[in-house]
VMD Tcl script that builds the backbone (N, CA, C; Angstrom):
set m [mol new atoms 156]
animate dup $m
set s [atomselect $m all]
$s set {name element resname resid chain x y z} {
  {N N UNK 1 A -0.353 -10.069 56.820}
  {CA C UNK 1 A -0.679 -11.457 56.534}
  {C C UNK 1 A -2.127 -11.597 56.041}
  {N N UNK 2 A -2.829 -11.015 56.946}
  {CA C UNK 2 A -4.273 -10.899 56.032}
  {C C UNK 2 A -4.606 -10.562 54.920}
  {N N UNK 3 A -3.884 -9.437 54.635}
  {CA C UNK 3 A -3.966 -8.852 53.016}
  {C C UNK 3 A -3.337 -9.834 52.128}
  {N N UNK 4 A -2.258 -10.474 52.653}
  {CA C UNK 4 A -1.775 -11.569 51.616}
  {C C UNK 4 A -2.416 -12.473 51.421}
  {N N UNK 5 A -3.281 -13.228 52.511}
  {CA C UNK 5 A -4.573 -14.145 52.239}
  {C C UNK 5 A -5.519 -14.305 51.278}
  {N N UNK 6 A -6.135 -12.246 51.753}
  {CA C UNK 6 A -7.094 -11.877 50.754}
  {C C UNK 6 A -6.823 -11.927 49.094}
  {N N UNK 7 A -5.609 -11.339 48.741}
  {CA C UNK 7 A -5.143 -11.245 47.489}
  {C C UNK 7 A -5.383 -12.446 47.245}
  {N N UNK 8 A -5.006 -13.712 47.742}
  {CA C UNK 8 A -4.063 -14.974 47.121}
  {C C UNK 8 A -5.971 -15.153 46.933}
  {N N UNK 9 A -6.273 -14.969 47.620}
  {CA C UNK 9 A -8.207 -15.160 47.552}
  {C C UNK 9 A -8.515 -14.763 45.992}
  {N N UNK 10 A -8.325 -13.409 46.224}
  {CA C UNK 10 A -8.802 -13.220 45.446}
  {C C UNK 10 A -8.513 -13.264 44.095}
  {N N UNK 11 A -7.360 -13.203 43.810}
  {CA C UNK 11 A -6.351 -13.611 42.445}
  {C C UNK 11 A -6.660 -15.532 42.012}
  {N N UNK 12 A -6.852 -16.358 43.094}
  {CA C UNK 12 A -7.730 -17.376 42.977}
  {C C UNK 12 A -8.752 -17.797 42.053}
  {N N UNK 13 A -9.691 -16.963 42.453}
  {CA C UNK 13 A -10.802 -16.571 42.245}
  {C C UNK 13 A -11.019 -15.678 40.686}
  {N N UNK 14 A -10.754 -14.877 40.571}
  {CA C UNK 14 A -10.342 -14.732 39.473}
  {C C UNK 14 A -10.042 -15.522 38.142}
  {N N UNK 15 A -8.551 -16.188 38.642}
  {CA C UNK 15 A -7.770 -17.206 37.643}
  {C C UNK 15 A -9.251 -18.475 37.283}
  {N N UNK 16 A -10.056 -18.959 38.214}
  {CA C UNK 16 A -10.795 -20.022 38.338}
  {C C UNK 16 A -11.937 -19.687 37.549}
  {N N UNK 17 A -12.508 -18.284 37.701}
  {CA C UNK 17 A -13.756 -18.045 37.225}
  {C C UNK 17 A -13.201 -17.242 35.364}
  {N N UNK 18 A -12.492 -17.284 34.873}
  {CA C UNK 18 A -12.210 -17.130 33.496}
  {C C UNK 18 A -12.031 -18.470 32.613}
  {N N UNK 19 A -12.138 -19.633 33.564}
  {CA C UNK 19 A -12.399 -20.467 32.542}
  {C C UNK 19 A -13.931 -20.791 32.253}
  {N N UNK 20 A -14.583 -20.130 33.085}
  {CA C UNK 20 A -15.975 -20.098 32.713}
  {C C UNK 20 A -16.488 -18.944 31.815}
  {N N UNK 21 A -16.153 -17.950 31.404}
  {CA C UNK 21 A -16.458 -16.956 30.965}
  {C C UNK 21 A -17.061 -17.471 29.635}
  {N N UNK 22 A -16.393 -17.979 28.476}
  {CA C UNK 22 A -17.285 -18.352 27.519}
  {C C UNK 22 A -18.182 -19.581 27.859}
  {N N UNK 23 A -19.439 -20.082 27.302}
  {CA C UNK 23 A -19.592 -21.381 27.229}
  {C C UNK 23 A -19.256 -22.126 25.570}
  {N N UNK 24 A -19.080 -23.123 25.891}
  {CA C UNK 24 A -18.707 -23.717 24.716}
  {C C UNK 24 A -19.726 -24.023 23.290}
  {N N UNK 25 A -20.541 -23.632 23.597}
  {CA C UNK 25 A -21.513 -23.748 22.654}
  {C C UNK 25 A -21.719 -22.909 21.782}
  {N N UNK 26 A -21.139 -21.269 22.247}
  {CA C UNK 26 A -21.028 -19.774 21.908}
  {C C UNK 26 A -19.197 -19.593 21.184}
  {N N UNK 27 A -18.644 -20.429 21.315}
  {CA C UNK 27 A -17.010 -20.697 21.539}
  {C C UNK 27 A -17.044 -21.475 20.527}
  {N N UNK 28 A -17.481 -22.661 20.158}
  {CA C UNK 28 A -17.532 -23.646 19.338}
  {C C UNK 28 A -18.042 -23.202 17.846}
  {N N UNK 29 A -17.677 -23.240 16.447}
  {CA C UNK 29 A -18.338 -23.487 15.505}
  {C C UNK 29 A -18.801 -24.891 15.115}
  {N N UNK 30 A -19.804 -25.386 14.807}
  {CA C UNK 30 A -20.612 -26.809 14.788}
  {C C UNK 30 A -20.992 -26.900 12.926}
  {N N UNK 31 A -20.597 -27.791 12.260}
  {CA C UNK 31 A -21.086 -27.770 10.973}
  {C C UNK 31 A -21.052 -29.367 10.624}
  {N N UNK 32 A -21.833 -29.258 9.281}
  {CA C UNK 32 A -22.099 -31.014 8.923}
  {C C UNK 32 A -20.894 -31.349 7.913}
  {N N UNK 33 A -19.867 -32.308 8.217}
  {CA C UNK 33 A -19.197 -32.641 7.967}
  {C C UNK 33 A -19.484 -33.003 6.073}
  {N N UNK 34 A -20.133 -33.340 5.939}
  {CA C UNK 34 A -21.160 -34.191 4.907}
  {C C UNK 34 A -21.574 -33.065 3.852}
  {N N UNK 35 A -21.852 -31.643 4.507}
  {CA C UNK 35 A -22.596 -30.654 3.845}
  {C C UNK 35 A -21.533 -30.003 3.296}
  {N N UNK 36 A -20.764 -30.249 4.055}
  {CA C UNK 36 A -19.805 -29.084 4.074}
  {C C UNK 36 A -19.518 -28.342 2.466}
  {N N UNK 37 A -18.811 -28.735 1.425}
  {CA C UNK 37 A -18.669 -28.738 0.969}
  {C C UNK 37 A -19.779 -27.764 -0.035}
  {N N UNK 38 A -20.592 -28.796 -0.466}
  {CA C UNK 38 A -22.167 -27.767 -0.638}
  {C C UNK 38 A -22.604 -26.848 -0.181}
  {N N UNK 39 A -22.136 -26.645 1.154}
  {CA C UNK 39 A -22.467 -25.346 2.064}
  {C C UNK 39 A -21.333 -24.004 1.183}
  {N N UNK 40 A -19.956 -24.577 1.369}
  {CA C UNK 40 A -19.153 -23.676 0.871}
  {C C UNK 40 A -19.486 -23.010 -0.235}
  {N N UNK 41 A -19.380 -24.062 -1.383}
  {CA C UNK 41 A -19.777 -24.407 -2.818}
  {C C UNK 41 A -21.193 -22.867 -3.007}
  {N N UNK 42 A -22.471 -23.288 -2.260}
  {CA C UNK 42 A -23.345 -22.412 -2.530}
  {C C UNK 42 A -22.999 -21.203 -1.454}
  {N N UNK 43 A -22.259 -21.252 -0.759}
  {CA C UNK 43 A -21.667 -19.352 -0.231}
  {C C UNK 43 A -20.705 -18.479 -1.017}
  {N N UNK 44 A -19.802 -19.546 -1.503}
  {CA C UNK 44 A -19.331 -18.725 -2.249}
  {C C UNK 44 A -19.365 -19.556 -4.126}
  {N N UNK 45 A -20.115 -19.199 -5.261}
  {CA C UNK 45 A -20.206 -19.798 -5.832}
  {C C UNK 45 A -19.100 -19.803 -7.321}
  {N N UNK 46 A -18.108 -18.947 -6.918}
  {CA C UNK 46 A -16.905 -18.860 -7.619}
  {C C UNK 46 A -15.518 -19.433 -7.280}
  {N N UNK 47 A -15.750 -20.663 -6.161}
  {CA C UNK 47 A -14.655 -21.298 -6.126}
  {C C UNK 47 A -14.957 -22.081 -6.976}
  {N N UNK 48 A -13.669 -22.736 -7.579}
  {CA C UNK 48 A -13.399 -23.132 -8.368}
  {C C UNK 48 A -12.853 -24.889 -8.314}
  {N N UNK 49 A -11.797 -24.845 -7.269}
  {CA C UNK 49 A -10.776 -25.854 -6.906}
  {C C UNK 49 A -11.207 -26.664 -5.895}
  {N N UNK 50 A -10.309 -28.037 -5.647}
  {CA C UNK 50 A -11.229 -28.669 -5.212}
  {C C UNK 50 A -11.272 -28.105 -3.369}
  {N N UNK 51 A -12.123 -28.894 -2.773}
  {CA C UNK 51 A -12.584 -28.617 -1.142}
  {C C UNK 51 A -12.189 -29.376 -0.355}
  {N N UNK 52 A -11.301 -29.633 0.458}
  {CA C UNK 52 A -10.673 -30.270 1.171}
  {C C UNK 52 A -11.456 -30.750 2.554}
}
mol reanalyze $m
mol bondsrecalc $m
mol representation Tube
mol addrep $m
């Protein structure tokens, strides 16, 4: 019974602490809605069609 405690502990524990593993800031790509386009436009300067 103890060992089943511990597990359920620790499998817990586990499951709980992997939603912390990334933070969202490192997880997230962030860009200017506005730029966008221009941003693309001057990275790659052989598209052609339009940018959605």
């Amino acid at each position: 019974m103890r060992n089943l405690c511990a597990s359920l502990l620790i499998g817990a524990t586990a499951l709980l602490s992997g939603c912390n593993t990334t933070p969202i800031d490192k997880a997230t790509i962030y860009y200017n809605r506005a730029q966008f386009p221009v941003q693309v436009t001057h990275d790659f300067p052989d598209t052609q069609g339009p940018i959605l």
